[in-house]
N, CA, C and O atoms as a DFTB+ gen file, in Angstrom:
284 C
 N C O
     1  1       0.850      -1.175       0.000
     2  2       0.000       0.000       0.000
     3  2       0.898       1.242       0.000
     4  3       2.037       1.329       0.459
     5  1       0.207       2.132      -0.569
     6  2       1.411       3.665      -0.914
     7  2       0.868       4.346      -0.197
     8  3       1.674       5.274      -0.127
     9  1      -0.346       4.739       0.745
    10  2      -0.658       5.641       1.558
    11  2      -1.160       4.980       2.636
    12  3      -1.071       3.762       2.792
    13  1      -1.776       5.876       3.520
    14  2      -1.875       5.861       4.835
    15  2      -3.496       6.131       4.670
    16  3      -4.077       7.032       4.065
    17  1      -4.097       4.835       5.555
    18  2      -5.531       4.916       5.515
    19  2      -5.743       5.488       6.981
    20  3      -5.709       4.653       7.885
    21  1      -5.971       6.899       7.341
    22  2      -6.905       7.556       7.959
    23  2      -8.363       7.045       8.365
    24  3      -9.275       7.145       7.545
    25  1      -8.573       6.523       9.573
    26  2      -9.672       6.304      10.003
    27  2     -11.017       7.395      10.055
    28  3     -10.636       8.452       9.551
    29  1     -12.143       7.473      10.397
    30  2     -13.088       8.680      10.599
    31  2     -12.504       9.442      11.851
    32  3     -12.328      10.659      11.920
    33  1     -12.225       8.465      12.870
    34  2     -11.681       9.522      14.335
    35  2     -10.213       9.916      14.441
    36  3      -9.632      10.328      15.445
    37  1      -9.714       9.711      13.202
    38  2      -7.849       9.988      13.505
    39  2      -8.525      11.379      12.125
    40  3      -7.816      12.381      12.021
    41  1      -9.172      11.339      11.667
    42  2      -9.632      12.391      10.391
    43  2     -10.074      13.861      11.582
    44  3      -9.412      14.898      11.575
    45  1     -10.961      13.700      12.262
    46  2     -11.619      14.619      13.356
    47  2     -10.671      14.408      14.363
    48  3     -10.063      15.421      14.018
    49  1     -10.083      14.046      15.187
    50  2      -9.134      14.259      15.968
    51  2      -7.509      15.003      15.484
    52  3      -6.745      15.683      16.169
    53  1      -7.424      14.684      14.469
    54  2      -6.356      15.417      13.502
    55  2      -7.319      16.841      12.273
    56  3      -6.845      17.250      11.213
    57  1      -8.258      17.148      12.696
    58  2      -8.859      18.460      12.238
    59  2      -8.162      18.600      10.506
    60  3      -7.408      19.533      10.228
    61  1      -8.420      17.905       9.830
    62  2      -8.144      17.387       9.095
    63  2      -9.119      18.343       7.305
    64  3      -8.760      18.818       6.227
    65  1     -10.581      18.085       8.176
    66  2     -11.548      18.260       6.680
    67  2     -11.887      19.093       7.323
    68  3     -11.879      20.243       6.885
    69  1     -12.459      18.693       9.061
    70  2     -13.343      20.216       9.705
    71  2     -12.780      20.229      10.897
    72  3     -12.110      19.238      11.191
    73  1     -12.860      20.972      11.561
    74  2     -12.348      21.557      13.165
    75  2     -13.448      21.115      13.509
    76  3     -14.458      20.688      12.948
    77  1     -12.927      21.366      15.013
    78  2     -14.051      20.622      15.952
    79  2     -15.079      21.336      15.751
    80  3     -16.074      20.623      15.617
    81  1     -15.271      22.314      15.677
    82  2     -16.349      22.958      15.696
    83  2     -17.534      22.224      14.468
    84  3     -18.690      22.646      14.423
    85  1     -17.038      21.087      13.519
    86  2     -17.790      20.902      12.569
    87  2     -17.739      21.648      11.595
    88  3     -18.383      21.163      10.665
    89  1     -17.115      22.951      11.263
    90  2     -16.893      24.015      10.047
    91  2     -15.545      23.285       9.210
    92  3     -14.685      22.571       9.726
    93  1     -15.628      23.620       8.038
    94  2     -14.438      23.724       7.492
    95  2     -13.114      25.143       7.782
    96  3     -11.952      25.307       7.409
    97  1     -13.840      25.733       8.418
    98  2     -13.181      26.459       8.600
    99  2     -12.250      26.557       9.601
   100  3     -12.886      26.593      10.654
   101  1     -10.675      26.641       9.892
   102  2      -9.888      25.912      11.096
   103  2      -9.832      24.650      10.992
   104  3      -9.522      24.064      12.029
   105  1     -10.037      24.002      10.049
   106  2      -9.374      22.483       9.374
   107  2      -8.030      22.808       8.561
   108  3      -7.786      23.897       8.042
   109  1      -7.407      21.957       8.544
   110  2      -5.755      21.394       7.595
   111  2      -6.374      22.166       6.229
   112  3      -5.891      23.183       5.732
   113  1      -7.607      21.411       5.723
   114  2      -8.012      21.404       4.563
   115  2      -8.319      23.565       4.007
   116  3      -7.922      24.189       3.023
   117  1      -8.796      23.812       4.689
   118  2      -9.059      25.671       5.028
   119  2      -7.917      26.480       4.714
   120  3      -7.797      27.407       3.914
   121  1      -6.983      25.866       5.619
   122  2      -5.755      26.442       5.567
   123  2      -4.678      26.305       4.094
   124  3      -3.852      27.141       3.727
   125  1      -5.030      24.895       3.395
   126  2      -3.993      24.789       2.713
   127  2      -4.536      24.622       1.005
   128  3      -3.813      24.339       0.050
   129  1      -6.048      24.898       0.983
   130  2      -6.616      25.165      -0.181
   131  2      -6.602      26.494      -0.414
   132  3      -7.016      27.474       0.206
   133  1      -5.811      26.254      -1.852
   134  2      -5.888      27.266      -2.620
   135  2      -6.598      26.885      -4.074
   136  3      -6.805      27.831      -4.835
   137  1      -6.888      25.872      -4.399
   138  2      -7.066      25.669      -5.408
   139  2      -8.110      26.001      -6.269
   140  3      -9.151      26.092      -5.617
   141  1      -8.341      26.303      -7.907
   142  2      -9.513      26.953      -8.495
   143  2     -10.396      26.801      -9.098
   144  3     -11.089      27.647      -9.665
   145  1     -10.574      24.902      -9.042
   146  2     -11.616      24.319      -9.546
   147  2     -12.165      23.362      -8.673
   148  3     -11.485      23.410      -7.648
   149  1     -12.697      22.855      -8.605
   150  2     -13.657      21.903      -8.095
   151  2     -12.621      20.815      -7.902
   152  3     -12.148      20.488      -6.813
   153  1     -12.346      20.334      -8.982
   154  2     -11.594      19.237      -9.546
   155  2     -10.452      19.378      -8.121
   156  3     -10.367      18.727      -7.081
   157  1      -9.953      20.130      -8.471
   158  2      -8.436      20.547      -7.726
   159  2      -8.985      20.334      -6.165
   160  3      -8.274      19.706      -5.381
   161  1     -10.155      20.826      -5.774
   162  2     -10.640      21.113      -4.670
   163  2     -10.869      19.371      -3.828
   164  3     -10.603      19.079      -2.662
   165  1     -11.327      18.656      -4.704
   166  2     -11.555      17.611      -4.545
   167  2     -10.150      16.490      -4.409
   168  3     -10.041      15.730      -3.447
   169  1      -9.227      16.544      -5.437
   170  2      -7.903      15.943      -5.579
   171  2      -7.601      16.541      -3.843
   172  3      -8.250      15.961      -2.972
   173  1      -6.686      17.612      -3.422
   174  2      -6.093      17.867      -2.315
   175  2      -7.436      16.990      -1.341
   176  3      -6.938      16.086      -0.669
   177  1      -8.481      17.070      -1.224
   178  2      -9.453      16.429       0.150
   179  2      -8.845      15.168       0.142
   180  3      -8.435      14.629       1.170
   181  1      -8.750      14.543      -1.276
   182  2      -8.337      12.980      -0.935
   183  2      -6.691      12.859      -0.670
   184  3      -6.163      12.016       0.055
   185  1      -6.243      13.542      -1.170
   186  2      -4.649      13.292      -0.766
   187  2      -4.702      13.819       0.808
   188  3      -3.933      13.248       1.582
   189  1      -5.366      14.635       1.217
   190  2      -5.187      15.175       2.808
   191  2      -6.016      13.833       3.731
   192  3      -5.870      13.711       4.947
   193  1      -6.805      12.984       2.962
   194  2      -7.448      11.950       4.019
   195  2      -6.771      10.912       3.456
   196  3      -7.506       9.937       3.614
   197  1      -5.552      10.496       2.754
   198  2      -4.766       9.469       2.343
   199  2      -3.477       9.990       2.023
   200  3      -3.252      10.213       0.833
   201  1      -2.603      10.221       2.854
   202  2      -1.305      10.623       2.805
   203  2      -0.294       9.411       2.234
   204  3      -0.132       8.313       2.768
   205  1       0.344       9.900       1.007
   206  2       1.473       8.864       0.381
   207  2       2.756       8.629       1.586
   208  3       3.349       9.511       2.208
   209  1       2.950       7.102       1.669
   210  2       3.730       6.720       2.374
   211  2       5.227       6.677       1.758
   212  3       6.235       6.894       2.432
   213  1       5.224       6.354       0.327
   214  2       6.055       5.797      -0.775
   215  2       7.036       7.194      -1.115
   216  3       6.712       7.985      -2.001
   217  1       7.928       7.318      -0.511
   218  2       8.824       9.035      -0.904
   219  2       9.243       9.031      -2.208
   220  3       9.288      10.114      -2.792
   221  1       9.626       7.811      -2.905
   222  2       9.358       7.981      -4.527
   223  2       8.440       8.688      -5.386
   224  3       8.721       9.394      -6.355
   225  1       6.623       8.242      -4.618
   226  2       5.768       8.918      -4.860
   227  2       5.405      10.523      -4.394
   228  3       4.538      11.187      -4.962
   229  1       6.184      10.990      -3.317
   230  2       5.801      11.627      -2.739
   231  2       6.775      12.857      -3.435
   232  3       6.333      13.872      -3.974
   233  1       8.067      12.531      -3.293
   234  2       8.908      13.027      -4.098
   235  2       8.288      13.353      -5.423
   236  3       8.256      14.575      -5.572
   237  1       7.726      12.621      -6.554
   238  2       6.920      13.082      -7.845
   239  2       5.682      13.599      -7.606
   240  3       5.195      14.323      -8.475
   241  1       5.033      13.361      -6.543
   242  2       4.193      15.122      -6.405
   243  2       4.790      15.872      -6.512
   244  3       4.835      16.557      -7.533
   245  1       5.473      16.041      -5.523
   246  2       6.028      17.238      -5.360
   247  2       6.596      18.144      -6.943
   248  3       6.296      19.167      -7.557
   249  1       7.284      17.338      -7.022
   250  2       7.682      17.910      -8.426
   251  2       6.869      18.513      -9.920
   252  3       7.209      19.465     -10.623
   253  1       5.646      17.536     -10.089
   254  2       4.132      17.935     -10.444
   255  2       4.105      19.069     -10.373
   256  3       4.209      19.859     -11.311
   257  1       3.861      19.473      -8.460
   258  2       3.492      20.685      -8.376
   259  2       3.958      21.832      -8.846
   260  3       3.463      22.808      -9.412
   261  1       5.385      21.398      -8.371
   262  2       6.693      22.640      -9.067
   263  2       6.278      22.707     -10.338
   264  3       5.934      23.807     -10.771
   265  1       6.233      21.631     -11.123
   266  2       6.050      22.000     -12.341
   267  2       4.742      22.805     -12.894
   268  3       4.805      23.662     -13.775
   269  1       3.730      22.454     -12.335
   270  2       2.702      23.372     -12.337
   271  2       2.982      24.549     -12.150
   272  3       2.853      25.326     -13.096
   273  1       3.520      25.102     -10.678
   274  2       3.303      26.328     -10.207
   275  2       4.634      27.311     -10.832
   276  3       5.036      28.382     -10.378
   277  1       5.193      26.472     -12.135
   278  2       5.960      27.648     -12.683
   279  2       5.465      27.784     -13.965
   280  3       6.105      28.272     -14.897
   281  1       4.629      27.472     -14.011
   282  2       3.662      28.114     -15.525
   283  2       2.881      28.839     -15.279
   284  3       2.188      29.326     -16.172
């Protein structure tokens, strides 16, 4: 397996999608979306509730991104 399966209470105890409060707002997810479609919006939720274990893989995100964010 290449990521890390996140349970429902390690998801809400790690404020993850929503803060305690139940808002998205003051979640991981609040803070670190920037993104400008739906699409995009949706990709980061699942990579933030399934974190890559595999630094090969993790390493070629990363780079993705770079490559994205210099165009």
């Amino acid at each position: 397996m290449d990521y890390m399966v996140l349970d429902a209470q390690a998801l809400q105890h790690l404020e993850i999608v929503e803060s305690n409060a139940g808002k998205v707002k003051g979640s991981l997810l609040h803070y670190v979306d920037h993104c400008q479609t739906m699409f995009g919006k949706r990709q980061l939720k699942r990579w933030l509730m399934s974190p890559l274990l595999n630094q090969q893989k993790i390493e070629g995100r990363l780079n993705a991104i770079d490559e994205m964010m210099s165009h």
